[in-house]
mmCIF file of the C-alpha atoms, coordinates in Angstrom:
data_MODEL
# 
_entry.id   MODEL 
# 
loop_
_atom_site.group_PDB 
_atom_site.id 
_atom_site.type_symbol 
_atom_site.label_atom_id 
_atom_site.label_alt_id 
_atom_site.label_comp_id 
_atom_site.label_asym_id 
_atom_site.label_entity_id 
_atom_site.label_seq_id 
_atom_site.pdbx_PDB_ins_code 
_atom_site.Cartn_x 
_atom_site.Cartn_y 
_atom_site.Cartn_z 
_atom_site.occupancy 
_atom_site.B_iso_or_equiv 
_atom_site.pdbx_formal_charge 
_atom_site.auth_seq_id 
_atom_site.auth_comp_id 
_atom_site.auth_asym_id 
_atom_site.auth_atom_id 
_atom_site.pdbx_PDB_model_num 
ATOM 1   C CA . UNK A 1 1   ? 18.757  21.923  0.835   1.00 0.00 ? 1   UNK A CA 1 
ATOM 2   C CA . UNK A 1 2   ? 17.906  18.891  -0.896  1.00 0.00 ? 2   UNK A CA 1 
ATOM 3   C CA . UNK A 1 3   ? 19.071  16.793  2.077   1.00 0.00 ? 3   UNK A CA 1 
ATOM 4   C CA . UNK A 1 4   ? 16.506  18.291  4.374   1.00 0.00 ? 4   UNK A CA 1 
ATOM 5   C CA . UNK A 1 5   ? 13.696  17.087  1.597   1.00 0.00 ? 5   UNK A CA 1 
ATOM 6   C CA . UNK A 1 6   ? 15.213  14.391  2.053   1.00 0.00 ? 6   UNK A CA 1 
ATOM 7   C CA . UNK A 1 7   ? 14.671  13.982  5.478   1.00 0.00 ? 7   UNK A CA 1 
ATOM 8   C CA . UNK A 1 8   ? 10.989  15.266  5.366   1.00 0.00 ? 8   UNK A CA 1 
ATOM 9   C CA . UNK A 1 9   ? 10.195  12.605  3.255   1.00 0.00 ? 9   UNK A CA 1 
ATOM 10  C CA . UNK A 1 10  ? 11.825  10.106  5.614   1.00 0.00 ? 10  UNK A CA 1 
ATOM 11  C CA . UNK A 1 11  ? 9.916   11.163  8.146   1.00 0.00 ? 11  UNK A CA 1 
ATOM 12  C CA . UNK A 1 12  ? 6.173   11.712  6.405   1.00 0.00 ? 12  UNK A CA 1 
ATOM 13  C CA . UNK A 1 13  ? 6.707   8.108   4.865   1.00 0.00 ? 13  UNK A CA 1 
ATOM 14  C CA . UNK A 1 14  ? 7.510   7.155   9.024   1.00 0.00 ? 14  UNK A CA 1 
ATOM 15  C CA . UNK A 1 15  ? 4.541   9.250   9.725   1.00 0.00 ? 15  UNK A CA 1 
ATOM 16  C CA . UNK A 1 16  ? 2.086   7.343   7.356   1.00 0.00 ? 16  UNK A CA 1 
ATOM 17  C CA . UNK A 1 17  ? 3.213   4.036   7.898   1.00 0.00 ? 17  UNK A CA 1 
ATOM 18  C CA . UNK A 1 18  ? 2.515   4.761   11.600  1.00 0.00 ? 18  UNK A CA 1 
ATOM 19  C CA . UNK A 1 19  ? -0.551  5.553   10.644  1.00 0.00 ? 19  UNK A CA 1 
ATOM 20  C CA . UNK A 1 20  ? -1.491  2.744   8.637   1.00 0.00 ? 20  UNK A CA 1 
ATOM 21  C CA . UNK A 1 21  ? -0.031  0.531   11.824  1.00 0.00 ? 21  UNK A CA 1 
ATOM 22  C CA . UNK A 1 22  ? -2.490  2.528   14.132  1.00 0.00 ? 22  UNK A CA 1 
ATOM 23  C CA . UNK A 1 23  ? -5.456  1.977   11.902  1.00 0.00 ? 23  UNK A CA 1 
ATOM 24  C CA . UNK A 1 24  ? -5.167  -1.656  12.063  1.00 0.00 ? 24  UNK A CA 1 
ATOM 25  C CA . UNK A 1 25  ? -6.087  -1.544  15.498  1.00 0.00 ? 25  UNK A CA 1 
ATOM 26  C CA . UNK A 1 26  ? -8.694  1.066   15.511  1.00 0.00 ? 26  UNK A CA 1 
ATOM 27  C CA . UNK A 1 27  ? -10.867 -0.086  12.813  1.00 0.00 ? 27  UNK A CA 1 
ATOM 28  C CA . UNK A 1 28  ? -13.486 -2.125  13.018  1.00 0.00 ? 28  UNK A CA 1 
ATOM 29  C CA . UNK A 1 29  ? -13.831 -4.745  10.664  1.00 0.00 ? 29  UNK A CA 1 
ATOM 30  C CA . UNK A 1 30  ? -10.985 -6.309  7.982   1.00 0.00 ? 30  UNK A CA 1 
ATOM 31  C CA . UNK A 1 31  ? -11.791 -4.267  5.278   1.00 0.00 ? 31  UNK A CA 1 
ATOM 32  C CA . UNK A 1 32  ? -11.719 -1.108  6.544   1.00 0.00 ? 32  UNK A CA 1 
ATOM 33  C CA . UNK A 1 33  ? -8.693  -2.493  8.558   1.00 0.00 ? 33  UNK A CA 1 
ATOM 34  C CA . UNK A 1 34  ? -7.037  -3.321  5.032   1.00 0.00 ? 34  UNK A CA 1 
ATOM 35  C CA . UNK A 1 35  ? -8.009  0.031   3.471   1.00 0.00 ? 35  UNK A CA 1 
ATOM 36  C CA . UNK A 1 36  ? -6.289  2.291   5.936   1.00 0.00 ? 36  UNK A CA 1 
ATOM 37  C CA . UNK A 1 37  ? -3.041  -0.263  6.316   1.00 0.00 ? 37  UNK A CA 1 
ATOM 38  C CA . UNK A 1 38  ? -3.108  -0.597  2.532   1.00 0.00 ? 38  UNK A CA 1 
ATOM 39  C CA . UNK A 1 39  ? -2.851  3.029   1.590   1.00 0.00 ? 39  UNK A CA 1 
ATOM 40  C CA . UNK A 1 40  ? -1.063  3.724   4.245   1.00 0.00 ? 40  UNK A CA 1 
ATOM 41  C CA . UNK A 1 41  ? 2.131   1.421   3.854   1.00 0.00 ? 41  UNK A CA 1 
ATOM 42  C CA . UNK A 1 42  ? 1.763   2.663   -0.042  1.00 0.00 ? 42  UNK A CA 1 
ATOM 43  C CA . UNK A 1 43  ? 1.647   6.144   0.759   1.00 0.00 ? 43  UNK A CA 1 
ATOM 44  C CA . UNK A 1 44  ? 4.375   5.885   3.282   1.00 0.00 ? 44  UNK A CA 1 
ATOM 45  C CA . UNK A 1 45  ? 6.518   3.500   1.246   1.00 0.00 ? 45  UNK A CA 1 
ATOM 46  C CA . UNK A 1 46  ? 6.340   5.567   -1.561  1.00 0.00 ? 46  UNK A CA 1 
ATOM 47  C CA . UNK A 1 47  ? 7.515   8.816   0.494   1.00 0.00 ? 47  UNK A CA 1 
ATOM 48  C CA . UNK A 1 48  ? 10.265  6.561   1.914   1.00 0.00 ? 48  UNK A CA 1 
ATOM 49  C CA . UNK A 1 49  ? 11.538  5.309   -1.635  1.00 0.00 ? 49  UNK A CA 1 
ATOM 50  C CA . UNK A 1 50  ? 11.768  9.024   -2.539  1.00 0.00 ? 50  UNK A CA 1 
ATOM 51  C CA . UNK A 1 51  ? 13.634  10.128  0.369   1.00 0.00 ? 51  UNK A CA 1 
ATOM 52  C CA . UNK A 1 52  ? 16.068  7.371   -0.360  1.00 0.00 ? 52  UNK A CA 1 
ATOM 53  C CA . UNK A 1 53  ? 16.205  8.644   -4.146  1.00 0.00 ? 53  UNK A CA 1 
ATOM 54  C CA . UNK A 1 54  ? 17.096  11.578  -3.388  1.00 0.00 ? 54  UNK A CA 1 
ATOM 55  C CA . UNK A 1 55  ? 19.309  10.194  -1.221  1.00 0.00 ? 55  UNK A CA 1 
ATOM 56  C CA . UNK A 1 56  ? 21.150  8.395   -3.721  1.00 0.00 ? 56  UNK A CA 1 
ATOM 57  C CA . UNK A 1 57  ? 20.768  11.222  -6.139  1.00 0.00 ? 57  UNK A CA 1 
ATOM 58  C CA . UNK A 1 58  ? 22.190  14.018  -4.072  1.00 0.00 ? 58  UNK A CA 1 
ATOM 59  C CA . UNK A 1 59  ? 25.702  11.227  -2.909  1.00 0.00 ? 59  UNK A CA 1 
ATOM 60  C CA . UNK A 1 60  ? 25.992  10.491  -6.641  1.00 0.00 ? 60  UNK A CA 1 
ATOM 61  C CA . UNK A 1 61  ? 26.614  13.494  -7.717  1.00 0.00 ? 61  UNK A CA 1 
ATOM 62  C CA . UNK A 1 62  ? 29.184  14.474  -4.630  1.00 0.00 ? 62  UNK A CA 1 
ATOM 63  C CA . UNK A 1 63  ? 31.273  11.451  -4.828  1.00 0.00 ? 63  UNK A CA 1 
ATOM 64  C CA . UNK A 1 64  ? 30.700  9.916   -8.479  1.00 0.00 ? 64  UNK A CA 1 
ATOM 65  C CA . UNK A 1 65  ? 30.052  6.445   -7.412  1.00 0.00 ? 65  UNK A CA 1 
ATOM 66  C CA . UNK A 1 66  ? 28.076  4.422   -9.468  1.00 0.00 ? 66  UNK A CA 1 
ATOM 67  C CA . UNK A 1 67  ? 25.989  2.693   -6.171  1.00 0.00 ? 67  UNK A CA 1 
ATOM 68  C CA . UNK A 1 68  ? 24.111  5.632   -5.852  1.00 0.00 ? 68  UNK A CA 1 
ATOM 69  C CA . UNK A 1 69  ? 22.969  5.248   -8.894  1.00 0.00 ? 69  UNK A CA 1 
ATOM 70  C CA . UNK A 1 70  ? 22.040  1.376   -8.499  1.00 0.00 ? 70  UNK A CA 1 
ATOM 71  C CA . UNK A 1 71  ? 20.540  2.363   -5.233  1.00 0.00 ? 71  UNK A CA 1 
ATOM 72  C CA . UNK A 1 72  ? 17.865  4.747   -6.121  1.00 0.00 ? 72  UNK A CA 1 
ATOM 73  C CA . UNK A 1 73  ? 17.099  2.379   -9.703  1.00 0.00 ? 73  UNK A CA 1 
ATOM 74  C CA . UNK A 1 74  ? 16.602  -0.356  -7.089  1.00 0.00 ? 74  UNK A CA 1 
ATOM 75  C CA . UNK A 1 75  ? 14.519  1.890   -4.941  1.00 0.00 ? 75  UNK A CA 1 
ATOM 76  C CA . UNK A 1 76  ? 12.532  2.603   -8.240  1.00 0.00 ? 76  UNK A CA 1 
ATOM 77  C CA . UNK A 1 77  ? 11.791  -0.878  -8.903  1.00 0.00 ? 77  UNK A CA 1 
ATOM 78  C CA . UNK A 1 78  ? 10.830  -1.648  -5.604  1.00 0.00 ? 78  UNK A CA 1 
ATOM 79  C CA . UNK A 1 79  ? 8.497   1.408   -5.587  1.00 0.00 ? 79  UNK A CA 1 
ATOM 80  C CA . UNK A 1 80  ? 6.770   -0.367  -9.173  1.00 0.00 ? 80  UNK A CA 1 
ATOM 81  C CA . UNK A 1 81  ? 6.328   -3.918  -7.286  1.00 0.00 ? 81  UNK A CA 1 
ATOM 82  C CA . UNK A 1 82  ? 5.060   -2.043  -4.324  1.00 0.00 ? 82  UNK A CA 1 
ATOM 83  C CA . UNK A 1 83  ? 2.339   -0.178  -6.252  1.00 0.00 ? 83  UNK A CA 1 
ATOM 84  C CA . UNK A 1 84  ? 1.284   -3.471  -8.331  1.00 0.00 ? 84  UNK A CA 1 
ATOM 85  C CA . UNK A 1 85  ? 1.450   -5.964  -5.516  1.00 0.00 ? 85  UNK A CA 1 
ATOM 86  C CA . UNK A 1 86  ? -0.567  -4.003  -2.810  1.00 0.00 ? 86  UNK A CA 1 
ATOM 87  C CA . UNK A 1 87  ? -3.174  -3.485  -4.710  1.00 0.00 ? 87  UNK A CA 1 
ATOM 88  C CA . UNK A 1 88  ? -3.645  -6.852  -6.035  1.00 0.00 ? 88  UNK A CA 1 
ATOM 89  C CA . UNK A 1 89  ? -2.508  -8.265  -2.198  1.00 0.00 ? 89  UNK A CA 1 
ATOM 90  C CA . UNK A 1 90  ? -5.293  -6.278  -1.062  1.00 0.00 ? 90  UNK A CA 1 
ATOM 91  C CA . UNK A 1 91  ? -7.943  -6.857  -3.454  1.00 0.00 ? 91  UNK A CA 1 
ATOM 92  C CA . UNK A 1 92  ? -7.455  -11.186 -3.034  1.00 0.00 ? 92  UNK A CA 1 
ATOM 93  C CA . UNK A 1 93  ? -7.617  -10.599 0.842   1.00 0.00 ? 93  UNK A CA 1 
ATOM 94  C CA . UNK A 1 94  ? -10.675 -8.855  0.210   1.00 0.00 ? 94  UNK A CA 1 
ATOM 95  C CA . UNK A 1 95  ? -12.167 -11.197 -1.799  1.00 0.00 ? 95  UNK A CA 1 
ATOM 96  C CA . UNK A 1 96  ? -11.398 -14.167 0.369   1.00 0.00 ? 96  UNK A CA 1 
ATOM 97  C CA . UNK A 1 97  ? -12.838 -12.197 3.445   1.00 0.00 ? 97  UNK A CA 1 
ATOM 98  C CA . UNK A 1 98  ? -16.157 -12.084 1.813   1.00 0.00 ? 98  UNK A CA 1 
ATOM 99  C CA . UNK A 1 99  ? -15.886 -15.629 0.877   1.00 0.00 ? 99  UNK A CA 1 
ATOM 100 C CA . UNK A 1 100 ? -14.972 -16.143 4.257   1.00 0.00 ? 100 UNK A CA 1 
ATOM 101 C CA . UNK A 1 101 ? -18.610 -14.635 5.376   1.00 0.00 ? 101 UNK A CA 1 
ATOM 102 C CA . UNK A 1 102 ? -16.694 -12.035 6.864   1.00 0.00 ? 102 UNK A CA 1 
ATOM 103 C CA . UNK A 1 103 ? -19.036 -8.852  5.959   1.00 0.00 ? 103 UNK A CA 1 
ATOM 104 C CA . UNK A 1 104 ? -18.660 -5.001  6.559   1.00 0.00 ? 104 UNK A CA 1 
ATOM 105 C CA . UNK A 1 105 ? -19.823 -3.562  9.737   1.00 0.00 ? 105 UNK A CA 1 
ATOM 106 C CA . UNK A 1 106 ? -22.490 -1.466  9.115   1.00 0.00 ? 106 UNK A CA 1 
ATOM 107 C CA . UNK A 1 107 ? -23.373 -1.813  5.293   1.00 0.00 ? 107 UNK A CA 1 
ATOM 108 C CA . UNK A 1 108 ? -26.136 -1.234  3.394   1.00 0.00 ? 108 UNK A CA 1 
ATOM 109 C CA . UNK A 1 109 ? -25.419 -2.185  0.131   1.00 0.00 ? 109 UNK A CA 1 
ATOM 110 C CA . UNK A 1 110 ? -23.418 -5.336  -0.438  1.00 0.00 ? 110 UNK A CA 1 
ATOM 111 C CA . UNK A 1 111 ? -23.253 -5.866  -4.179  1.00 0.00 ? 111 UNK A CA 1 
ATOM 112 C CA . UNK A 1 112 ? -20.639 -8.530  -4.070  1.00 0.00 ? 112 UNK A CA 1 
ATOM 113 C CA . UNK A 1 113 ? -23.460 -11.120 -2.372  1.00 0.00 ? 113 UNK A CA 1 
ATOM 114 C CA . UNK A 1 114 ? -25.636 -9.728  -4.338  1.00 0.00 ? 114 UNK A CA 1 
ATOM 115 C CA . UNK A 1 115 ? -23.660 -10.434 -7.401  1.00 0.00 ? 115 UNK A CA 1 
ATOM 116 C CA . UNK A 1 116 ? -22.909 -13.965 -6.192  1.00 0.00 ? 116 UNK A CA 1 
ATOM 117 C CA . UNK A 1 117 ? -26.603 -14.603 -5.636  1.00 0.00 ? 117 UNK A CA 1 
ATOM 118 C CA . UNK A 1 118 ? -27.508 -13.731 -8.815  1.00 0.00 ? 118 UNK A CA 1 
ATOM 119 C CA . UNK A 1 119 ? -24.483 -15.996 -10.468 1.00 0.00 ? 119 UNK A CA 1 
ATOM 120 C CA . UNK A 1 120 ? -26.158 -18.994 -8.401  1.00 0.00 ? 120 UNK A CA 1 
ATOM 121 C CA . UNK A 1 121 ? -29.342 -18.316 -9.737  1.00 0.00 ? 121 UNK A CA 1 
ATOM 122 C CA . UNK A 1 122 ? -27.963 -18.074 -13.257 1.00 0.00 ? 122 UNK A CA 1 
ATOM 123 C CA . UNK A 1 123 ? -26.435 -21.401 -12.863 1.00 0.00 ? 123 UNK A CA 1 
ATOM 124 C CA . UNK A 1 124 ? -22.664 -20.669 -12.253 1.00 0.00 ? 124 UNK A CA 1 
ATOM 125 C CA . UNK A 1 125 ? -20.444 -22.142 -9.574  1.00 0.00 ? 125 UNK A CA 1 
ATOM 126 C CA . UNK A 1 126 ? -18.128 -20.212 -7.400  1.00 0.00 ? 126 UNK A CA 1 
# 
């Protein structure tokens, strides 16, 4: 039984990251482009790492070997980096795309310029 979740959360985090591979070409500008790939491949990466822990979990306890174990406390760590890296990965790309003069289709409010504007007035460099 716990094999087949296993499975089904092979395949959703397949599913997802799919999706987040799709929406790369569908969107229209990079940061909705990095929104849908970003939580996607976090989503999807994240259902993956749990497949594979219970995975791990499920051969540990049939055979007793000790790389089952190592395996899903690697997948764990890898699942911690994940979450902290493509967020912040994310975030810098987005900041350097609006540095870049590379604005949002179709907003109305951009408070980042308007942020910067204010800075320059103020004084302050980029």
């Amino acid at each position: 039984m716990i094999y087949v979740f296993s499975v089904l959360f092979l395949l959703l985090g397949m599913l997802v990251n799919t999706l987040g591979t799709v929406s790369l070409f569908r969107f229209p500008d990079v940061y909705t482009r990095m929104h849908g790939s970003t939580k996607c491949t976090t989503f999807g990466t994240i259902s993956l790492s749990l497949g594979v822990i219970l995975y791990a979990i499920i051969r540990r306890f049939q055979t007793g070997e000790v790389r089952f174990s190592v395996l899903a406390l690697h997948t764990v760590i890898v699942v911690a980096a994940l979450l902290i890296s493509n967020a912040t990965g994310a975030h810098v790309l987005a900041r350097a795309a609006h540095r870049s003069k590379a604005f949002p289709k179709n907003a109305v409010i951009d408070s980042l310029a308007e942020r910067d504007e204010r800075l320059l007035k103020e004084g302050f460099r980029r």
